[in-house]
MARDO-698339 format. One record per residue: residue number from 0; residue in one letter; z, y, x of N, C-alpha, C, O in turn. Coordinates in nm, 3 decimals. Atoms other than C-alpha are relative to their C-alpha. Example, Ala and Ser with C-alpha at 12.3 -4.5 7.8 and 13.67 -1.06 7.14 Angstrom:
@num: 0; residu: a; n_c3: 0.000; n_c2: -0.119; n_c1: 0.089; ca_c3: 0.780; ca_c2: -0.450; ca_c1: 1.230; c_c3: 0.000; c_c2: 0.120; c_c1: 0.090; o_c3: 0.066; o_c2: 0.118; o_c1: 0.194
@num: 1; residu: s; n_c3: -0.006; n_c2: -0.119; n_c1: -0.082; ca_c3: 0.714; ca_c2: -0.106; ca_c1: 1.367; c_c3: 0.073; c_c2: 0.109; c_c1: -0.077; o_c3: 0.090; o_c2: 0.220; o_c1: -0.026
// end
This chain:
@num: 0; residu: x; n_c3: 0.051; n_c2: 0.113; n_c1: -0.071; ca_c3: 5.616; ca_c2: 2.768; ca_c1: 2.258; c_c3: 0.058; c_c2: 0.006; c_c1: 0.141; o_c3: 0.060; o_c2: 0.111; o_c1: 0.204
@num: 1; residu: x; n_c3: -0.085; n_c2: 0.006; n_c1: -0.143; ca_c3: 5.793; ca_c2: 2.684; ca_c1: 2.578; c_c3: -0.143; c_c2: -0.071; c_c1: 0.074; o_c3: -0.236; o_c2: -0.140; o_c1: 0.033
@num: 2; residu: x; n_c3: 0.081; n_c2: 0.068; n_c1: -0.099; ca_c3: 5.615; ca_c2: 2.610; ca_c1: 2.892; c_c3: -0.028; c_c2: -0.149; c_c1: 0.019; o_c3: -0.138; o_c2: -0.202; o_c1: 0.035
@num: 3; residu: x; n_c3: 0.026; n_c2: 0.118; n_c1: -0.015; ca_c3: 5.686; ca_c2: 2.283; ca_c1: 2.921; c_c3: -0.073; c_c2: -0.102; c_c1: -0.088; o_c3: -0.069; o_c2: -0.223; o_c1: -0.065
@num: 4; residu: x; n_c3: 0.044; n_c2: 0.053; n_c1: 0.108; ca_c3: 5.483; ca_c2: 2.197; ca_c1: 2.597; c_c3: -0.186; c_c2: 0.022; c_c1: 0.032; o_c3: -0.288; o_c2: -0.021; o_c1: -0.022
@num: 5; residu: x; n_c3: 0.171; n_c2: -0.001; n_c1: 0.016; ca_c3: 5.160; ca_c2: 2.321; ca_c1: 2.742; c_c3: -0.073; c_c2: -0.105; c_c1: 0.120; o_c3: -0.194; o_c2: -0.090; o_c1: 0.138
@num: 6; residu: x; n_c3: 0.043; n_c2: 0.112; n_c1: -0.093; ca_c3: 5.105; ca_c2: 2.015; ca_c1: 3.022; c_c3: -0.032; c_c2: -0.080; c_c1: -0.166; o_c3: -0.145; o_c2: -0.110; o_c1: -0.204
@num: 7; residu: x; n_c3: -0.002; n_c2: 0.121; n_c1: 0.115; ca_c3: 5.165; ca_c2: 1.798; ca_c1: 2.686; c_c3: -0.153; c_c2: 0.047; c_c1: -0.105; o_c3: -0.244; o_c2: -0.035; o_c1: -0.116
@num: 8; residu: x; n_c3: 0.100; n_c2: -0.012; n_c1: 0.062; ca_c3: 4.905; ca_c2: 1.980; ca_c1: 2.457; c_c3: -0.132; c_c2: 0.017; c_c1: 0.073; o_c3: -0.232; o_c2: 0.026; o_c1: 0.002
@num: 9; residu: x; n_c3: 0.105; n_c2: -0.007; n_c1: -0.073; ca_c3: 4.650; ca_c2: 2.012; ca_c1: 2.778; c_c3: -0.042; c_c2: -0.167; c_c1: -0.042; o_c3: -0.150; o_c2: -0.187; o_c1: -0.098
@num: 10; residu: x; n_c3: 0.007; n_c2: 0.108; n_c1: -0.045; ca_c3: 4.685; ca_c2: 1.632; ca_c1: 2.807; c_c3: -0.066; c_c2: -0.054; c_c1: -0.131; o_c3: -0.169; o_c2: -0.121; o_c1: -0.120
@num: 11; residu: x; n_c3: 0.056; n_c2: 0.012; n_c1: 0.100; ca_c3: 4.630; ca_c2: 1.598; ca_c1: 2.420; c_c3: -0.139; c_c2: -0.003; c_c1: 0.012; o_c3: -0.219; o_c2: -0.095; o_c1: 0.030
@num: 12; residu: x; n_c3: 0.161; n_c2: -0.035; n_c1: -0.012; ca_c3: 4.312; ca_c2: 1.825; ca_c1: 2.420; c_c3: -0.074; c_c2: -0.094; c_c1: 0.033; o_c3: -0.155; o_c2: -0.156; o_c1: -0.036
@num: 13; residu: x; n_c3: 0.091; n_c2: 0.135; n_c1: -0.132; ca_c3: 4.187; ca_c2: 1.583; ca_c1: 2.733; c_c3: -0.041; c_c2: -0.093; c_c1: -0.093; o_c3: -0.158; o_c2: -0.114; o_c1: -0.124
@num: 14; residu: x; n_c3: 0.004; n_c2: 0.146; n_c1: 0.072; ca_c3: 4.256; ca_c2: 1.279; ca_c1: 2.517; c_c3: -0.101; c_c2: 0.023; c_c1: -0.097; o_c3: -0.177; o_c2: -0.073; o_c1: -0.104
@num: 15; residu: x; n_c3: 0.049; n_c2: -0.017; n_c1: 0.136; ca_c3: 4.070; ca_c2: 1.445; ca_c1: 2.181; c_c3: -0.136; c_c2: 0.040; c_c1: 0.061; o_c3: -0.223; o_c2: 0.067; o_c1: -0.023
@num: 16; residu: x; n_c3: 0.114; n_c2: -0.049; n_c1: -0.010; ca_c3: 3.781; ca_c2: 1.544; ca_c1: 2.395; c_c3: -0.038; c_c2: -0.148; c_c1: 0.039; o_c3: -0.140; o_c2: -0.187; o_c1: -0.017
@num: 17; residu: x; n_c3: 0.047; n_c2: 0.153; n_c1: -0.062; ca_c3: 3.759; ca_c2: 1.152; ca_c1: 2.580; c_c3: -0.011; c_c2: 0.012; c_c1: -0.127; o_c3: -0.104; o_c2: 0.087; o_c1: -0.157
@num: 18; residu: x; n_c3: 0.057; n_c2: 0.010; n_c1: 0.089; ca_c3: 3.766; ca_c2: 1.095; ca_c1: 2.248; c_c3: -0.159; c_c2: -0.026; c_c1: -0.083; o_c3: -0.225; o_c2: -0.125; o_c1: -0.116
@num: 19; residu: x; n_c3: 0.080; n_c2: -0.032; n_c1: 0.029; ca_c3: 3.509; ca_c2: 1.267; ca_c1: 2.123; c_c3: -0.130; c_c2: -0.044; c_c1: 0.064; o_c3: -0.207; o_c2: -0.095; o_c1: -0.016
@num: 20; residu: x; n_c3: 0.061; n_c2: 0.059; n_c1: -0.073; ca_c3: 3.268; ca_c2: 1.172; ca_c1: 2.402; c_c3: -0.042; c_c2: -0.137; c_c1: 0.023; o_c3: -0.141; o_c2: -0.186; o_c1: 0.076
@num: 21; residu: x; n_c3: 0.047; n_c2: 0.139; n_c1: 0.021; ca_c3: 3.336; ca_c2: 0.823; ca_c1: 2.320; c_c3: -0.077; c_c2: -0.043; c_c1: -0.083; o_c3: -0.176; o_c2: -0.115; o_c1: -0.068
@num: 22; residu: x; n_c3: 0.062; n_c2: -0.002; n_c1: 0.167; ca_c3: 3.253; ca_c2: 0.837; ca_c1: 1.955; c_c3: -0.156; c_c2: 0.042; c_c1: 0.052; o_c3: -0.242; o_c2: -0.033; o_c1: 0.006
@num: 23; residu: x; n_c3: 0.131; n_c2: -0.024; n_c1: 0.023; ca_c3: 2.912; ca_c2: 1.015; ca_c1: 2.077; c_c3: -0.059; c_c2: -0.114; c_c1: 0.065; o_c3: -0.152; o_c2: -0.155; o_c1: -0.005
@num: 24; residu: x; n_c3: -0.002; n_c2: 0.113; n_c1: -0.081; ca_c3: 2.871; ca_c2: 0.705; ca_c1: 2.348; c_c3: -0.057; c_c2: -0.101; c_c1: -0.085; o_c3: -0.177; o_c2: -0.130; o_c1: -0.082
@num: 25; residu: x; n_c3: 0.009; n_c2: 0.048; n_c1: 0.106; ca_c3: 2.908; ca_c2: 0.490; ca_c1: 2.065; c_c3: -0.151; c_c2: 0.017; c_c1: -0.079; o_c3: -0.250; o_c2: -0.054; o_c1: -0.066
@num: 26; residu: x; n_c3: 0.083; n_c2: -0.041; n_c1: 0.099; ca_c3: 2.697; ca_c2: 0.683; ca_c1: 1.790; c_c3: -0.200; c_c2: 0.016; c_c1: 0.088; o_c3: -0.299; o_c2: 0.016; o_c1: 0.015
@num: 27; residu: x; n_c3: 0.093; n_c2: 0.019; n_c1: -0.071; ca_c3: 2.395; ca_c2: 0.690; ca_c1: 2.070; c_c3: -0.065; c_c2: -0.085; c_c1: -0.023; o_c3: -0.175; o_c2: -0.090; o_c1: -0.078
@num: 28; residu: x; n_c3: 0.014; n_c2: 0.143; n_c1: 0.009; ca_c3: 2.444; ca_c2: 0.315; ca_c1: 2.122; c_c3: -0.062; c_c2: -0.044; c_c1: -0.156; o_c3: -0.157; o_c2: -0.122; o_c1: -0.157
@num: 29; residu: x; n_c3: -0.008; n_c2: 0.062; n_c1: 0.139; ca_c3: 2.423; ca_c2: 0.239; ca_c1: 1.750; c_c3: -0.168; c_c2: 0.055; c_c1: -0.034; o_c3: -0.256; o_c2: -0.014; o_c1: -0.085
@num: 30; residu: x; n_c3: 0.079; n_c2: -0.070; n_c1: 0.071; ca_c3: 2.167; ca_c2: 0.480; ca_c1: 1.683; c_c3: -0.150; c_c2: -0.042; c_c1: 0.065; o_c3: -0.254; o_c2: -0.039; o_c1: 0.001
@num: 31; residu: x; n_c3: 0.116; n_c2: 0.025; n_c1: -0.059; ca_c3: 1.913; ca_c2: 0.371; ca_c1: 1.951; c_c3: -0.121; c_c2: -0.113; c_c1: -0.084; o_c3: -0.238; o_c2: -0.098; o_c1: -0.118
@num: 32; residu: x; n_c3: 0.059; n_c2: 0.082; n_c1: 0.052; ca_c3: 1.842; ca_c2: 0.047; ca_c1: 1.805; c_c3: -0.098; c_c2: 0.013; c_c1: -0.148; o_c3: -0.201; o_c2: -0.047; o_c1: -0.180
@num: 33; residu: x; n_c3: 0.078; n_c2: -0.046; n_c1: 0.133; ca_c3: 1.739; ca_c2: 0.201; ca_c1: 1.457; c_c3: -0.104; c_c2: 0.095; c_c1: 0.051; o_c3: -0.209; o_c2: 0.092; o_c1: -0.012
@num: 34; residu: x; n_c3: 0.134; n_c2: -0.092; n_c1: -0.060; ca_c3: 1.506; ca_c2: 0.469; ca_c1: 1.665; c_c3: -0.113; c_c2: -0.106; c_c1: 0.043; o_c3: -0.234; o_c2: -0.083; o_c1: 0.048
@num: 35; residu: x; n_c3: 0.077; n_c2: 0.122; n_c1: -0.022; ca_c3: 1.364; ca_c2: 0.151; ca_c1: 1.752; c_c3: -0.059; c_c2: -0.085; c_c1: -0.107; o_c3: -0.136; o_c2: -0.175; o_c1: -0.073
@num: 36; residu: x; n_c3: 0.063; n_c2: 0.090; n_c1: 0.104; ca_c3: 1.264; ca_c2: -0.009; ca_c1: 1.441; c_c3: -0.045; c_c2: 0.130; c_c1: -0.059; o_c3: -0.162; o_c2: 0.138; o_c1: -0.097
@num: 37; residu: x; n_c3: 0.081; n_c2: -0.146; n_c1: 0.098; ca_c3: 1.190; ca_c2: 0.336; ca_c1: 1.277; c_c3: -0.099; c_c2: 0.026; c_c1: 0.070; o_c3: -0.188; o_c2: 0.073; o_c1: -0.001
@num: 38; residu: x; n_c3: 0.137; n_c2: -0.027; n_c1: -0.064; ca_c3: 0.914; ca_c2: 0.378; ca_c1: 1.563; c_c3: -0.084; c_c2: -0.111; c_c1: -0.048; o_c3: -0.191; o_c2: -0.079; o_c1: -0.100
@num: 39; residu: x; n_c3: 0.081; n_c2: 0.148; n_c1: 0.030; ca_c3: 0.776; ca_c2: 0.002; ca_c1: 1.492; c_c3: -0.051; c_c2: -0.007; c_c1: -0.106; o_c3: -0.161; o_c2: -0.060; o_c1: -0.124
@num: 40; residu: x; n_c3: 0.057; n_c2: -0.015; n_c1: 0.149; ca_c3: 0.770; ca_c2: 0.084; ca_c1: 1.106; c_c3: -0.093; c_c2: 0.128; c_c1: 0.030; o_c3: -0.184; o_c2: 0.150; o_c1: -0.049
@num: 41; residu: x; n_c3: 0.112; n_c2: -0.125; n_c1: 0.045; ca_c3: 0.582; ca_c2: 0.415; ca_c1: 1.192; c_c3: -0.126; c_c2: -0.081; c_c1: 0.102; o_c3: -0.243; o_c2: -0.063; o_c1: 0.067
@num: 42; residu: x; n_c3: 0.130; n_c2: 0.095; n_c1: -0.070; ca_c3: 0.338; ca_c2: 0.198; ca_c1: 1.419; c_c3: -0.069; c_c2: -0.039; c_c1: -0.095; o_c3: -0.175; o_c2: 0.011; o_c1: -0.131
@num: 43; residu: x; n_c3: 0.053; n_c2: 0.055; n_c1: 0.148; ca_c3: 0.289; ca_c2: -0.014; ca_c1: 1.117; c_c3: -0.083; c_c2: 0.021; c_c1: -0.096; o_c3: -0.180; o_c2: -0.038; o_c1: -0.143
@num: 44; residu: x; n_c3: 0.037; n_c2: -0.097; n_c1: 0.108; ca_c3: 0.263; ca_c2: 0.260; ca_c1: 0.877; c_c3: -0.150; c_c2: 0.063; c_c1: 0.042; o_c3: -0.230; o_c2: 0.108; o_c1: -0.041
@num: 45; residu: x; n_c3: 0.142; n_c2: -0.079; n_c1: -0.036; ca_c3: -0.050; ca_c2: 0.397; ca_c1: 1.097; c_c3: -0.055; c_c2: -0.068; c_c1: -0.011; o_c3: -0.129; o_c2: -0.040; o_c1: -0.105
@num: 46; residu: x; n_c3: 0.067; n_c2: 0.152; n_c1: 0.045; ca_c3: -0.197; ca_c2: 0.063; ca_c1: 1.089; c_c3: -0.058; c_c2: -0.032; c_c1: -0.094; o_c3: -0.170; o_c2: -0.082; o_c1: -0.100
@num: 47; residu: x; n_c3: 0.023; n_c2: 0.022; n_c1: 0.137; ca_c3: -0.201; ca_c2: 0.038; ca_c1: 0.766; c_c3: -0.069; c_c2: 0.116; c_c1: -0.051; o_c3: -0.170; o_c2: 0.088; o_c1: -0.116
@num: 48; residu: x; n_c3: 0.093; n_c2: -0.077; n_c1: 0.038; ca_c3: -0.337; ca_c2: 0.349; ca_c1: 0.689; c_c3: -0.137; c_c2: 0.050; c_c1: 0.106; o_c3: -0.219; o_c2: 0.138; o_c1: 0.082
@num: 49; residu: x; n_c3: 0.135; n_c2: 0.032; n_c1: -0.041; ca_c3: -0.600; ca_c2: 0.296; ca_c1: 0.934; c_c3: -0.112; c_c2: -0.093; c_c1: -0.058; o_c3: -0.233; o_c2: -0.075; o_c1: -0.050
@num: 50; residu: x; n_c3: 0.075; n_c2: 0.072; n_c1: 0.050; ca_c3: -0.707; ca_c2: 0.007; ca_c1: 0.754; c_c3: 0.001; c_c2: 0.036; c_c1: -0.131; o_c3: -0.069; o_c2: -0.046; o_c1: -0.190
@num: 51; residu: x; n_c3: 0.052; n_c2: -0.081; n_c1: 0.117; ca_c3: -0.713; ca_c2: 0.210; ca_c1: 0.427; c_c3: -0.140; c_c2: -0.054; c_c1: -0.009; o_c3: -0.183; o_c2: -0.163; o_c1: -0.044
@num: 52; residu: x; n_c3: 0.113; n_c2: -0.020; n_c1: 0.022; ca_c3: -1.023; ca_c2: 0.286; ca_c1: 0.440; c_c3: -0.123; c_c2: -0.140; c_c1: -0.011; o_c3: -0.217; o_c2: -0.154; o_c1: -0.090
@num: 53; residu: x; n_c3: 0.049; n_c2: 0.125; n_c1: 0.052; ca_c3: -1.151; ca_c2: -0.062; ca_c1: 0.484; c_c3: 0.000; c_c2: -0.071; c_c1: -0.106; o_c3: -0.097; o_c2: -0.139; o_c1: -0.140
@num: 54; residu: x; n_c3: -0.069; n_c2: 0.053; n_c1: 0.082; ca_c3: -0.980; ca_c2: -0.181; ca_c1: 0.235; c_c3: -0.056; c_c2: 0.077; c_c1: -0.160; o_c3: -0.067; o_c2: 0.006; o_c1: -0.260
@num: 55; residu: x; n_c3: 0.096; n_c2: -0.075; n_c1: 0.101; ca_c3: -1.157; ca_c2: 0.090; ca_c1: -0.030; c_c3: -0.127; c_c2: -0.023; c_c1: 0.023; o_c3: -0.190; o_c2: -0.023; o_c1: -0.083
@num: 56; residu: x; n_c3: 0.164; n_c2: 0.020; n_c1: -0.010; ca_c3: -1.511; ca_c2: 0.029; ca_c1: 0.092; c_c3: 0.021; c_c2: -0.155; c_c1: -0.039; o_c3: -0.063; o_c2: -0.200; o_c1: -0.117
@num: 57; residu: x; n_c3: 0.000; n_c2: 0.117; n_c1: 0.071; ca_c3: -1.385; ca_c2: -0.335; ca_c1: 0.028; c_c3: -0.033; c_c2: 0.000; c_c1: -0.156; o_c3: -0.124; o_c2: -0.057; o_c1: -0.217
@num: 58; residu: x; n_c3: -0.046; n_c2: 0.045; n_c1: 0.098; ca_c3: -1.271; ca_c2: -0.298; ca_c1: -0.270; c_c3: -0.119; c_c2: 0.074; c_c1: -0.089; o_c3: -0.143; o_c2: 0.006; o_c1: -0.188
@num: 59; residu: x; n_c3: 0.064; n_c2: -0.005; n_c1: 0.041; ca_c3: -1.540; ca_c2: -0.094; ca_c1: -0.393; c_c3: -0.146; c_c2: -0.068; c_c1: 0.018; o_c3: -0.241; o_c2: 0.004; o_c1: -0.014
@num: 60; residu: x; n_c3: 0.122; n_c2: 0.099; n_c1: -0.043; ca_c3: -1.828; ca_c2: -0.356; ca_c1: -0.298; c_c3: 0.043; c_c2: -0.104; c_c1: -0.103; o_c3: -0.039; o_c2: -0.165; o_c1: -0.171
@num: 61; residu: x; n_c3: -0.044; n_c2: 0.119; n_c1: 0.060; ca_c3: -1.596; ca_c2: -0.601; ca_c1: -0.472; c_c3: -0.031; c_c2: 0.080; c_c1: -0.192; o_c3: -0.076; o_c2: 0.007; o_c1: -0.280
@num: 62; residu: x; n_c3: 0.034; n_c2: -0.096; n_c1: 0.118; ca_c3: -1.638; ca_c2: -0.325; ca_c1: -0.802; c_c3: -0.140; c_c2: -0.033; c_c1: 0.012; o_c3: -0.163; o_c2: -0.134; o_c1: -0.055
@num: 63; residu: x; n_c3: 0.148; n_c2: 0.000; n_c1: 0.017; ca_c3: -2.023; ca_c2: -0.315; ca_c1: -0.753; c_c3: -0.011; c_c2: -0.090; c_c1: -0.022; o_c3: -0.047; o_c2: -0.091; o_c1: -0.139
@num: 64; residu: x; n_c3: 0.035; n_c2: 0.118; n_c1: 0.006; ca_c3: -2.058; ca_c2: -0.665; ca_c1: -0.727; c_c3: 0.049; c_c2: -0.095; c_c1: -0.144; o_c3: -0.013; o_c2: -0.187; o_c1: -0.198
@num: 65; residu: x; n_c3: -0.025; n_c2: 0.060; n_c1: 0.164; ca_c3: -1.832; ca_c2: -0.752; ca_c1: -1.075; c_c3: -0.110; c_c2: 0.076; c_c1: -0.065; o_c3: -0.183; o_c2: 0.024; o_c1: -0.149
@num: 66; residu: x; n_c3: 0.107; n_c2: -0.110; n_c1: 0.128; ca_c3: -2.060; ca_c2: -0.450; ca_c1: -1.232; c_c3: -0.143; c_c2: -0.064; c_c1: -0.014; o_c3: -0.214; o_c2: -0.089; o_c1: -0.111
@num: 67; residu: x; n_c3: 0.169; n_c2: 0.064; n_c1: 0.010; ca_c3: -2.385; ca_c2: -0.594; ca_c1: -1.123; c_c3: -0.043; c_c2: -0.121; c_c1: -0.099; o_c3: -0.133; o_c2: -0.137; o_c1: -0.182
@num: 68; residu: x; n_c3: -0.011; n_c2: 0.120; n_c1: 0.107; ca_c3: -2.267; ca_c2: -0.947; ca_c1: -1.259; c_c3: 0.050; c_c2: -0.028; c_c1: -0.108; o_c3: 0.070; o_c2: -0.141; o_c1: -0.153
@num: 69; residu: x; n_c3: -0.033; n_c2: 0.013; n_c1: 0.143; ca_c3: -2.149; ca_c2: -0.832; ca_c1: -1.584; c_c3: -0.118; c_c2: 0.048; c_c1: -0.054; o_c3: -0.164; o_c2: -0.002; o_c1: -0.156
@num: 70; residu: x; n_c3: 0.105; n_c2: -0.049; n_c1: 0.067; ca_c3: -2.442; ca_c2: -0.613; ca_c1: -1.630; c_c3: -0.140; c_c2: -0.121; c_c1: -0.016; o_c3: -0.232; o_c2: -0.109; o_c1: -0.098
@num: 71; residu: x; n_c3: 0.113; n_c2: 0.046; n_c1: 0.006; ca_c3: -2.676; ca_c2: -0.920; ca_c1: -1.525; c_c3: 0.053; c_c2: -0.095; c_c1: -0.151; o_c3: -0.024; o_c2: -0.103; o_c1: -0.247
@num: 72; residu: x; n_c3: -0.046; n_c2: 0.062; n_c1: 0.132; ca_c3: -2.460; ca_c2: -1.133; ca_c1: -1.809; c_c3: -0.036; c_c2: 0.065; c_c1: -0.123; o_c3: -0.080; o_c2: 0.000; o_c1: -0.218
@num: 73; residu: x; n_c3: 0.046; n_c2: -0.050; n_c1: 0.161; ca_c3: -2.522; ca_c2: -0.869; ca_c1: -2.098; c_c3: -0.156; c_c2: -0.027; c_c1: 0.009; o_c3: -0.190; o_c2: -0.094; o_c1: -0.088
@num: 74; residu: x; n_c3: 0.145; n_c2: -0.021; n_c1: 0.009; ca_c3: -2.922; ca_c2: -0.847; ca_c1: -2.019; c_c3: -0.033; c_c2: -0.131; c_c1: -0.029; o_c3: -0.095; o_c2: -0.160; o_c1: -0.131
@num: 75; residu: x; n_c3: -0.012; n_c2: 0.179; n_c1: 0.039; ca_c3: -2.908; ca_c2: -1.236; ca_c1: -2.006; c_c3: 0.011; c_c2: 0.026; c_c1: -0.165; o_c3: -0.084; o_c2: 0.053; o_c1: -0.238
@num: 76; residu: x; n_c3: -0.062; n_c2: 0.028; n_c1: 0.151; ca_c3: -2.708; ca_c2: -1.251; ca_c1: -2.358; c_c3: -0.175; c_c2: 0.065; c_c1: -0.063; o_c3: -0.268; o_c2: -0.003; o_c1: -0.107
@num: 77; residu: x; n_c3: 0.117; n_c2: -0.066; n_c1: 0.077; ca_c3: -2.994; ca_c2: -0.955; ca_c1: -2.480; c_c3: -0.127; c_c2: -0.114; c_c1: -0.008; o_c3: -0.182; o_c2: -0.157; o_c1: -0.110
@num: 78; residu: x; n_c3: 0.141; n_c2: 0.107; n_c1: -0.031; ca_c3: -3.280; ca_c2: -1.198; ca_c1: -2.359; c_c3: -0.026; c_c2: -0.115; c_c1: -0.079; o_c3: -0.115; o_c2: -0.178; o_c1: -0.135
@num: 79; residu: x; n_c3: -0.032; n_c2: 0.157; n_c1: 0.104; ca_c3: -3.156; ca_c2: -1.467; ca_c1: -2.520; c_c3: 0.002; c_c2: 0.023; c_c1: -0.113; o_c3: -0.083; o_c2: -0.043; o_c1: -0.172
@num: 80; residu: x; n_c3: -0.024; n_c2: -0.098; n_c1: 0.133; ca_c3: -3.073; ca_c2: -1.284; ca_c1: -2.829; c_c3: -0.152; c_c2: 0.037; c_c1: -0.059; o_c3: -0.177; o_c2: -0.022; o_c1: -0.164
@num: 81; residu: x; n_c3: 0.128; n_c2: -0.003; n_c1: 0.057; ca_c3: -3.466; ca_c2: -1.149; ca_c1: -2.890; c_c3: -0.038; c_c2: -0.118; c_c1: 0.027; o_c3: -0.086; o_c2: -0.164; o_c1: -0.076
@num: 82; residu: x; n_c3: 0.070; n_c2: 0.130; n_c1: 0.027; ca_c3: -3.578; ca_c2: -1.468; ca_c1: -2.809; c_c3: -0.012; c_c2: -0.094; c_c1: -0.121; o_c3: -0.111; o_c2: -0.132; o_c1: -0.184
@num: 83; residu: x; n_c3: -0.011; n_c2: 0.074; n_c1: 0.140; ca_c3: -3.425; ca_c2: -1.666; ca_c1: -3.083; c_c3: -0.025; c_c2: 0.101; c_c1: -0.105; o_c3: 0.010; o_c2: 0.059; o_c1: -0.215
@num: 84; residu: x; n_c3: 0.071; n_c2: -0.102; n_c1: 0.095; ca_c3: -3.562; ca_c2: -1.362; ca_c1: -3.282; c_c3: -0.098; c_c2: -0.023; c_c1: 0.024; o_c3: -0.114; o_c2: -0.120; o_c1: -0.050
@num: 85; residu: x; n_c3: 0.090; n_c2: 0.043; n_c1: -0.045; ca_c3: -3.861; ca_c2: -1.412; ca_c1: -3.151; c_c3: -0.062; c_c2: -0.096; c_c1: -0.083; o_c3: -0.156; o_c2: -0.074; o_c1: -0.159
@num: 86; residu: x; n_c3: 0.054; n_c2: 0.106; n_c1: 0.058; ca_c3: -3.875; ca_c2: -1.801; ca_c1: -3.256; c_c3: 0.010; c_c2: -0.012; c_c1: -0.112; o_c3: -0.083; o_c2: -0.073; o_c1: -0.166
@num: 87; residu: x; n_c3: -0.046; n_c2: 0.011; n_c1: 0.105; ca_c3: -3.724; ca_c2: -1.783; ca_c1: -3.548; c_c3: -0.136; c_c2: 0.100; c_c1: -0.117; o_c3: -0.193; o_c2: 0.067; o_c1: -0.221
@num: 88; residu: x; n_c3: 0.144; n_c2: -0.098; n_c1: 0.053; ca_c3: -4.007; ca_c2: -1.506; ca_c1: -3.664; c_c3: -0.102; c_c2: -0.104; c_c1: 0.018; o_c3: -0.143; o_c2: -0.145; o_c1: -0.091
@num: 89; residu: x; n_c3: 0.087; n_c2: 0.061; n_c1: -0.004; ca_c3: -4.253; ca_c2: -1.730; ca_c1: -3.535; c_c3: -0.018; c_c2: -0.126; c_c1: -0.078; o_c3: -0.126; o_c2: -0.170; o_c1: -0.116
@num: 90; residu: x; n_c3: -0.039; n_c2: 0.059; n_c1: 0.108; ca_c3: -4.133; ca_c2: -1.960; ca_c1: -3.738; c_c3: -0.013; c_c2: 0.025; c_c1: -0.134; o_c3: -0.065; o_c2: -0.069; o_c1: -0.195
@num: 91; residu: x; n_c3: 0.013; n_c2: -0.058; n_c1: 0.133; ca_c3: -4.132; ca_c2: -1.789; ca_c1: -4.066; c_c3: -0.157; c_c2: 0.026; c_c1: -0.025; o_c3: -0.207; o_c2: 0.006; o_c1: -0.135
@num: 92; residu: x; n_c3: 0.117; n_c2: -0.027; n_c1: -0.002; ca_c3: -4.462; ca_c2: -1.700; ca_c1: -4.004; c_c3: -0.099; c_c2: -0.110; c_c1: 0.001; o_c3: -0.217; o_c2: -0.087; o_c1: -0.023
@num: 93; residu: x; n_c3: 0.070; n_c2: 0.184; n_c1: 0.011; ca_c3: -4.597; ca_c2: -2.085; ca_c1: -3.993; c_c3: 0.022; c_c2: 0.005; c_c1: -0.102; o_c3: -0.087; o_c2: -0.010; o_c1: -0.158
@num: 94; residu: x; n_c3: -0.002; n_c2: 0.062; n_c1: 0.101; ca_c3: -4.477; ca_c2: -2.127; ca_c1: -4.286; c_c3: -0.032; c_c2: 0.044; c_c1: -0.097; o_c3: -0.035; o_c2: -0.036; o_c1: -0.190
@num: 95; residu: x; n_c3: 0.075; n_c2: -0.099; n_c1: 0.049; ca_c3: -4.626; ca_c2: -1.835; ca_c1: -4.462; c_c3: -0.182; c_c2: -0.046; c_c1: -0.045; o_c3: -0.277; o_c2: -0.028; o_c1: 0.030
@num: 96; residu: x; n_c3: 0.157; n_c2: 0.008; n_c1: -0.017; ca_c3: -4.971; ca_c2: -1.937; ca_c1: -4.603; c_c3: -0.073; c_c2: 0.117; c_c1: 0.044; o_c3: -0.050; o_c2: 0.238; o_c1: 0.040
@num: 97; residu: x; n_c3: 0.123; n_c2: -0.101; n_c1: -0.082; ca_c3: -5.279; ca_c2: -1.804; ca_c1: -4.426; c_c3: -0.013; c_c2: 0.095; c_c1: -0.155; o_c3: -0.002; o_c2: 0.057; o_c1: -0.271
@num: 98; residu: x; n_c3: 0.006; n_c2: -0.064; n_c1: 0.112; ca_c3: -5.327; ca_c2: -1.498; ca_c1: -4.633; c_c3: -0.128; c_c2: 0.120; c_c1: 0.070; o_c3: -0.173; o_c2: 0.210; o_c1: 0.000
// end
């Protein structure tokens, strides 16, 4: 390697390190904006699992409340059900001579 080759590969280096420095410049720039929506979605994300829990005490009120009004529908049906047993007996029984 001759002397006069090491001004030229200093000057290189220089260039490959600007380089480099630019590219990170760059990759900063680029990168900020997504640190920025990735904080906004984790905002979000807490949000949302803050309101969890609402959202289960909802939803189980909304459960109790079908259960109650299916269970009041079968006891209904039942009610109705001995009844026309009921008349229908009382019935049979009219027509039964006195014995």
């Amino acid at each position: 390697m001759a002397v006069w080759d090491i001004p030229g590969k200093l000057w290189t280096f220089e260039r490959k390190i600007e380089k480099l420095f630019a590219l990170q410049d760059e990759t900063e720039a680029a990168l900020k904006p997504i640190n920025g929506r990735l904080s906004t979605l984790e905002l979000q994300m807490m949000h949302l699992e803050a309101g969890l829990g609402q959202v289960i005490i909802e939803a189980r009120a909304a459960a109790g409340m079908a259960a109650t009004g299916m269970a009041s529908s079968i006891i209904a049906d039942v009610v109705t059900r001995v009844t026309r047993l009921e008349m229908r007996q009382d019935e049979g029984a009219r027509r039964l001579p006195p014995g």
